[in-house]
C-alpha beads as a LAMMPS data file, in Angstrom:
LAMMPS data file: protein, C-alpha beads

248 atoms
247 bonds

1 atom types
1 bond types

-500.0 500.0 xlo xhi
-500.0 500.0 ylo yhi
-500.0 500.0 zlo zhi

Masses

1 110.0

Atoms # bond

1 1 1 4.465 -20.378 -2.500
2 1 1 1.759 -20.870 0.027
3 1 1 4.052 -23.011 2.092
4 1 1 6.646 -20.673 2.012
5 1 1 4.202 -17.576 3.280
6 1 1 2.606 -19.660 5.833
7 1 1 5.813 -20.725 7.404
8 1 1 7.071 -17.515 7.797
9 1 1 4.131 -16.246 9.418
10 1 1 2.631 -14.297 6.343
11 1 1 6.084 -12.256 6.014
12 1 1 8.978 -12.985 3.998
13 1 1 12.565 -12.218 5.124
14 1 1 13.627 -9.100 3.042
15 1 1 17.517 -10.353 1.861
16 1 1 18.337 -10.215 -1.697
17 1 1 17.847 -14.362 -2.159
18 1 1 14.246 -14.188 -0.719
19 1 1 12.788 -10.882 -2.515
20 1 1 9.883 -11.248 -3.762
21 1 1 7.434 -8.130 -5.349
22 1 1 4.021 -7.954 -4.385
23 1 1 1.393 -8.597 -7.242
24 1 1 -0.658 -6.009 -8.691
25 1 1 -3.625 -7.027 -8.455
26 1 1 -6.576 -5.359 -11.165
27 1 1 -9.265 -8.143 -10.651
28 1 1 -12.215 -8.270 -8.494
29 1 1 -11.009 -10.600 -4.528
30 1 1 -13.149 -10.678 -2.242
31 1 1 -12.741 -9.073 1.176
32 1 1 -16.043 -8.822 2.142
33 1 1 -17.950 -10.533 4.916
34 1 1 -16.140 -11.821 7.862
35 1 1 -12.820 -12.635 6.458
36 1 1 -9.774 -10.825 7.137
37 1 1 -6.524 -10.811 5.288
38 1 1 -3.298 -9.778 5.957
39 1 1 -1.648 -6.745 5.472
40 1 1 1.121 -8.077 3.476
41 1 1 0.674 -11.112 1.193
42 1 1 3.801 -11.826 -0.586
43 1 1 3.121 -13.573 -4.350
44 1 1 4.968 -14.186 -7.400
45 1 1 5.377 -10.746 -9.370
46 1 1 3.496 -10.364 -12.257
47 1 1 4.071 -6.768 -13.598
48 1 1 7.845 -5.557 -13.078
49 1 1 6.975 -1.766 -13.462
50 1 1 4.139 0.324 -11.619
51 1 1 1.034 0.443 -13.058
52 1 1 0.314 4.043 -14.860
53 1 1 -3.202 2.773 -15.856
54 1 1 -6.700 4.685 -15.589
55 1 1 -8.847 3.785 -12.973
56 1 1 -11.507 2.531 -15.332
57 1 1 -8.364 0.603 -17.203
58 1 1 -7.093 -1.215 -13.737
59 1 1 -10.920 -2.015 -13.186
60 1 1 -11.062 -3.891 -16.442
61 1 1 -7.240 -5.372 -16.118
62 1 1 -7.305 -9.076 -15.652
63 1 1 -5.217 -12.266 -15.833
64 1 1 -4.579 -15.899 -14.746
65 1 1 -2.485 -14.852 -13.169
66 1 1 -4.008 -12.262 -11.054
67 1 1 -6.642 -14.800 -10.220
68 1 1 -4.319 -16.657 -8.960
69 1 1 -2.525 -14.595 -6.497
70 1 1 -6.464 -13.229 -5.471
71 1 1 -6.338 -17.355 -4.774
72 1 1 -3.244 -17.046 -2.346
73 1 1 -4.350 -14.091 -1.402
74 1 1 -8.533 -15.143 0.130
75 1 1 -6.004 -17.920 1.619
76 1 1 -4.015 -16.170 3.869
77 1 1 -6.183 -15.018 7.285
78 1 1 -4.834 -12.268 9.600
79 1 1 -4.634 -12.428 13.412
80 1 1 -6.521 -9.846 15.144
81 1 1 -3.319 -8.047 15.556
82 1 1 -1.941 -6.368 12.764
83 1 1 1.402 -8.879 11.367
84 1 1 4.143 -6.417 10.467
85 1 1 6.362 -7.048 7.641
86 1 1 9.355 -4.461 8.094
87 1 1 12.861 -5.935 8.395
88 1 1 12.997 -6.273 11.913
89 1 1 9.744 -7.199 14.422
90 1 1 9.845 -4.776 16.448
91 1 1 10.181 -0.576 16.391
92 1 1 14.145 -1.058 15.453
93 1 1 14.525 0.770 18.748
94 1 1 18.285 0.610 18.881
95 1 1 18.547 0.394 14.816
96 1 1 20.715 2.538 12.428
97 1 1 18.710 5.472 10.980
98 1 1 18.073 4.063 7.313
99 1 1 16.590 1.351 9.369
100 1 1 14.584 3.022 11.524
101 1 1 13.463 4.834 8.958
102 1 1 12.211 1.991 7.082
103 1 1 11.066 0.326 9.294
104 1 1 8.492 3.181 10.660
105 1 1 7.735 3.528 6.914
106 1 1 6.787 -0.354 7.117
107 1 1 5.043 -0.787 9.574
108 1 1 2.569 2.218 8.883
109 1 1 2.279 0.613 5.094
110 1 1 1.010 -2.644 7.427
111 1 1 -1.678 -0.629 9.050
112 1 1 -2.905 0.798 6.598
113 1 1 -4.091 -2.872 4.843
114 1 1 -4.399 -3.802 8.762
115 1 1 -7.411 -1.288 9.120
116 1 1 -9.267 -2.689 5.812
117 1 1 -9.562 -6.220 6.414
118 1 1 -12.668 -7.067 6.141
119 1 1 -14.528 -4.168 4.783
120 1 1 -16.862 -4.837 2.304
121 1 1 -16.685 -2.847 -1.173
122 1 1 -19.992 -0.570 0.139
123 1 1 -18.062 -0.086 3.304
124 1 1 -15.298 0.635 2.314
125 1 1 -17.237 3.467 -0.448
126 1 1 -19.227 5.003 2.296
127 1 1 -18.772 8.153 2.935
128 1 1 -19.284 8.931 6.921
129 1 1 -17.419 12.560 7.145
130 1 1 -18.816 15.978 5.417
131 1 1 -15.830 15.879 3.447
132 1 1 -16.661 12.677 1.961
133 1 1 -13.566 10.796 2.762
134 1 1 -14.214 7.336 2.515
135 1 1 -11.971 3.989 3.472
136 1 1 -11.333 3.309 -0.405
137 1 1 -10.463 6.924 -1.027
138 1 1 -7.797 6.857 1.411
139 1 1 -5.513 3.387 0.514
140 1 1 -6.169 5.016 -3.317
141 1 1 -4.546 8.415 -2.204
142 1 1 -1.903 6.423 -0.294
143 1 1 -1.044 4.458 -2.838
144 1 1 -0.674 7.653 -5.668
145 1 1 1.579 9.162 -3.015
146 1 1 3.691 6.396 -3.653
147 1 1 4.386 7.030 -6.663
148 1 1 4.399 10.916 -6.338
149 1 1 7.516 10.651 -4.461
150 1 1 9.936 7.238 -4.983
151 1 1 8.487 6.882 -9.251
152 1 1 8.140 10.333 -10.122
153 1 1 10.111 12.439 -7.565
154 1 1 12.803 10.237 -7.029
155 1 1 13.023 7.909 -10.041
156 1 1 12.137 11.145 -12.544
157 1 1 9.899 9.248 -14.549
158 1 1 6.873 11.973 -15.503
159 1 1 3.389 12.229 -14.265
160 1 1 0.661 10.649 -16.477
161 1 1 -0.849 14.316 -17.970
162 1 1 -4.241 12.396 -16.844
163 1 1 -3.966 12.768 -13.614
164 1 1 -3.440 16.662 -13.517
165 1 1 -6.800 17.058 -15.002
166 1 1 -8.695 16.185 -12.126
167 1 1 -6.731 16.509 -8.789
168 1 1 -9.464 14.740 -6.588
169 1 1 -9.614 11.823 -8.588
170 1 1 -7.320 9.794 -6.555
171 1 1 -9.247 10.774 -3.405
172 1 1 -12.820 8.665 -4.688
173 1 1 -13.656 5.083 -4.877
174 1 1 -15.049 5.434 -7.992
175 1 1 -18.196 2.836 -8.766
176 1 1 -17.388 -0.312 -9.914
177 1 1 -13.879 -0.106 -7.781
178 1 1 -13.509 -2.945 -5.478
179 1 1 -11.288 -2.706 -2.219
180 1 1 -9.469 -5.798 -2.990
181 1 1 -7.832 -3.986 -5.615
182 1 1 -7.430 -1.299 -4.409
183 1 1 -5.127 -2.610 -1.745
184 1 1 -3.561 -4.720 -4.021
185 1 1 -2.168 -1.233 -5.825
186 1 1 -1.166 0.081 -2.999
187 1 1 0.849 -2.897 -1.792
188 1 1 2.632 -2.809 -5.648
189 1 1 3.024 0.634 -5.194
190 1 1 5.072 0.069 -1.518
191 1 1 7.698 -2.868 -3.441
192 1 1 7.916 -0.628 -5.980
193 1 1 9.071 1.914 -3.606
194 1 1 11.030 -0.218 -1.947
195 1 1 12.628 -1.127 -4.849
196 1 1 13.773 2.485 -5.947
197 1 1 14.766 3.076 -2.756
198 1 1 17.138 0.745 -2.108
199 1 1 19.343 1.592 -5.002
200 1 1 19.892 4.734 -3.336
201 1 1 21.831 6.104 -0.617
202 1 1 19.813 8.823 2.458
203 1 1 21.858 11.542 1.165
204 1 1 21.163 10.907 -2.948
205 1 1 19.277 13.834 -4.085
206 1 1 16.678 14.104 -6.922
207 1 1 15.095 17.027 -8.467
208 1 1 11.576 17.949 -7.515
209 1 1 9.605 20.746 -10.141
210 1 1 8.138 22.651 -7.375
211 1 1 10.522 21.946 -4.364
212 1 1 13.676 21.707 -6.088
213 1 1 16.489 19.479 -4.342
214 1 1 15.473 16.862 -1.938
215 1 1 17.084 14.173 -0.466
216 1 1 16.004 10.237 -0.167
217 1 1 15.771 11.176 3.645
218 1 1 13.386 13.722 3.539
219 1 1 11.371 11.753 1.305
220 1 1 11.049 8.614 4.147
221 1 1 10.512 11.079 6.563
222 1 1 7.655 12.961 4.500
223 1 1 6.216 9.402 3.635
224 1 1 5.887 8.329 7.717
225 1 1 4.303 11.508 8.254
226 1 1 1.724 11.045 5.399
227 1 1 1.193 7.626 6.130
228 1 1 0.535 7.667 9.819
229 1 1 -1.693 10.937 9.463
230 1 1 -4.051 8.709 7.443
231 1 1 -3.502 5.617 9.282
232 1 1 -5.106 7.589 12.192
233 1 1 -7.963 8.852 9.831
234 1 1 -8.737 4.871 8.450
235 1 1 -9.020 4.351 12.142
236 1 1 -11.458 6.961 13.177
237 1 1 -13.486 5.963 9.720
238 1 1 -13.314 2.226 10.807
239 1 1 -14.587 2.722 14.029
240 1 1 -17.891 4.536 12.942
241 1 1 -18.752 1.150 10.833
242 1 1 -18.516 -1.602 12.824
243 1 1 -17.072 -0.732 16.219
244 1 1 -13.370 -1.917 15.627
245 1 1 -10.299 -0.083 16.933
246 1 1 -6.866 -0.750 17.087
247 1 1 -2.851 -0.764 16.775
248 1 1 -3.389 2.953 14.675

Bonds

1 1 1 2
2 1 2 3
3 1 3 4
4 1 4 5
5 1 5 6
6 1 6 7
7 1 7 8
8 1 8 9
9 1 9 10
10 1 10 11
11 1 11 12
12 1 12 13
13 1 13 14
14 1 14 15
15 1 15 16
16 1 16 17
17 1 17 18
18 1 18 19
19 1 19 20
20 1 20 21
21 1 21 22
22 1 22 23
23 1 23 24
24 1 24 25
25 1 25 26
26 1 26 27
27 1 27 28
28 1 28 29
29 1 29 30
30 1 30 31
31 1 31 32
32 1 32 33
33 1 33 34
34 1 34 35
35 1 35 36
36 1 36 37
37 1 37 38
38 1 38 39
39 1 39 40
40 1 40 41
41 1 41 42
42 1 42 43
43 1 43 44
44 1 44 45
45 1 45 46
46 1 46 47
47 1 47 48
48 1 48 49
49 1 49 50
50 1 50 51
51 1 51 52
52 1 52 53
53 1 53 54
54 1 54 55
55 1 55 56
56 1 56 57
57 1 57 58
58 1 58 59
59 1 59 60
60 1 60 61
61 1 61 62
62 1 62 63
63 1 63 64
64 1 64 65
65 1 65 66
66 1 66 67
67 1 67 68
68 1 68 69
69 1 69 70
70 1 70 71
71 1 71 72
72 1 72 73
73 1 73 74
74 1 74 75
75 1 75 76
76 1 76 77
77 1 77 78
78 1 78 79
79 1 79 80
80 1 80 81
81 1 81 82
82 1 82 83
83 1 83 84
84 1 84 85
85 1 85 86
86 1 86 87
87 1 87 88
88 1 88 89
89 1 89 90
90 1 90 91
91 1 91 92
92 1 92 93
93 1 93 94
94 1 94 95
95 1 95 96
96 1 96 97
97 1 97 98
98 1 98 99
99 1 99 100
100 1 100 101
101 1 101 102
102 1 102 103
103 1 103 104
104 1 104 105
105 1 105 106
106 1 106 107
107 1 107 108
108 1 108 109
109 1 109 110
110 1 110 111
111 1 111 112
112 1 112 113
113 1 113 114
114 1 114 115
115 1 115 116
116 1 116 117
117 1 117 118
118 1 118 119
119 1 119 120
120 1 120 121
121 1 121 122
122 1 122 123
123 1 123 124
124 1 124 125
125 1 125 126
126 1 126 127
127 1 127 128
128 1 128 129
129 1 129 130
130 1 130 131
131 1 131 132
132 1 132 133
133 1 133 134
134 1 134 135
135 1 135 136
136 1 136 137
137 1 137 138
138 1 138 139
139 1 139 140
140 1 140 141
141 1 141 142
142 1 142 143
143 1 143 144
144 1 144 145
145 1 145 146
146 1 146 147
147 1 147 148
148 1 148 149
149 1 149 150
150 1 150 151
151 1 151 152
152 1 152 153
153 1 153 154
154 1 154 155
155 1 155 156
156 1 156 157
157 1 157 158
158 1 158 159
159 1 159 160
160 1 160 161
161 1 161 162
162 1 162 163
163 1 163 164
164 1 164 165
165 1 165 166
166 1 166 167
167 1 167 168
168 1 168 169
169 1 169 170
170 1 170 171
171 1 171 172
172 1 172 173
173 1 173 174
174 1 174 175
175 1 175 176
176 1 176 177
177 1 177 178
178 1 178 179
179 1 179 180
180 1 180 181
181 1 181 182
182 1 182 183
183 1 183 184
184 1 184 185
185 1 185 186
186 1 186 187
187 1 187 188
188 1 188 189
189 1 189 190
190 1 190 191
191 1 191 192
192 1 192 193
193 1 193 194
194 1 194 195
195 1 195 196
196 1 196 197
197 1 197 198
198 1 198 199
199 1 199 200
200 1 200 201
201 1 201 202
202 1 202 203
203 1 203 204
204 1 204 205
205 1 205 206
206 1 206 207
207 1 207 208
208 1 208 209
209 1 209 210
210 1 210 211
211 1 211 212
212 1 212 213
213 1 213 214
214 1 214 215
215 1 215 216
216 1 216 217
217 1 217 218
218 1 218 219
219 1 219 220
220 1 220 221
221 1 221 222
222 1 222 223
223 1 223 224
224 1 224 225
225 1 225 226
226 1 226 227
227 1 227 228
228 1 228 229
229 1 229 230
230 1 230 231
231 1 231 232
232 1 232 233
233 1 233 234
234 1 234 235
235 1 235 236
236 1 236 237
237 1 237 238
238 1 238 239
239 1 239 240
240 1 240 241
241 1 241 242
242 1 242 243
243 1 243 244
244 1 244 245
245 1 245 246
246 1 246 247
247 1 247 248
């Protein structure tokens, strides 16, 4: 599996023969330090369903094979430009809408892993804004807004009553939270996504308990406009710790 990432440039071709679903991964990498990963490290699935676990129960989730794919994943080294895995390398300038759709989605998803390689756990906890927005808060919220819109929205299945109880849970890096995972869940969350999606046509509607009808369409459009709005704010945040800017 190694081979096959590293020959395709850390991305993997998206047709039905080559799909692959990104790992959740619950236990403890490392991204601290120097090292740099990259946005989108393709591994063996080892859940099949998103993950409607705790935080303190994702914390304590681990596996062999997990470790493994942390393995693969402290591996793989980025390029100081983000890589972007979206089914066509460039902005699908001349593309179909469902494509261009996508692949904005895509290559937002890649930024926002982009803009966290390597962060250490404390800098990716600090808080730097009055708010008290932090690096970790942000890939968390992202990853929860997955799930708000293709699982629950769009694939019906119901909230966890959990989460209602506290609404700015999902905005904290809790302690004992680690960044590698974090980014891990959010990179299950996008295949999952991805996965819902694509049995669907732009048009398809589902049934939303506060909006009412909405369409596949408006939910990729919703979900670039979500995504790059924090992109930007992970890029302001990263520049007040060490200085770096970028593609964001």
């Amino acid at each position: 599996m190694e081979q096959q990432v590293a020959a395709s440039g850390g991305c993997l071709e998206t047709d039905a023969d080559l799909e692959v679903e990104l790992v959740e991964l619950h236990t403890v990498g490392q991204i601290g330090g120097t090292d740099k990963i990259t946005q989108h490290e393709f591994v063996p699935p080892v859940v099949e369903e998103p993950s409607h676990n705790s935080a303190a129960e994702v914390a304590a989730d681990t596996s062999d094979q997990n470790a493994h794919a942390i393995t693969v994943r402290n591996s793989l080294r980025s390029t100081d430009e983000p890589r972007h895995c979206a089914k066509t390398d460039d902005w699908a300038t001349t593309a179909g809408e469902r494509d261009a759709l996508e692949t904005f989605l895509d290559q937002y998803r890649a930024i926002v892993v982009w803009k966290l390689a390597g962060l250490s756990d404390d800098q990716a906890g600090r808080k730097l804004v009055e708010s008290g927005t932090t690096l970790g808060g942000i890939v968390k919220h992202l990853r929860h807004v997955e799930e708000a819109w293709f699982v629950n929205a769009l694939d019906g299945v119901p909230r966890p009553e959990w989460r209602d109880t506290d609404p700015e849970w999902q905005y904290r890096m809790e302690p004992g939270e680690m960044l590698a995972g974090l980014i891990a869940d959010y990179e299950s969350a996008c295949a999952t996504s991805r996965r819902i999606a694509a049995g669907r046509g732009l048009d398809d509607l589902a049934q939303h308990p506060r909006l009412g009808e909405l369409s596949l369409r408006w939910v990729y459009l919703h979900m670039i406009e979500e995504t790059a709005r924090h992109a930007g704010h992970l890029d302001i945040l990263r520049e007040q710790i060490d200085g770096r800017t970028g593609f964001a």
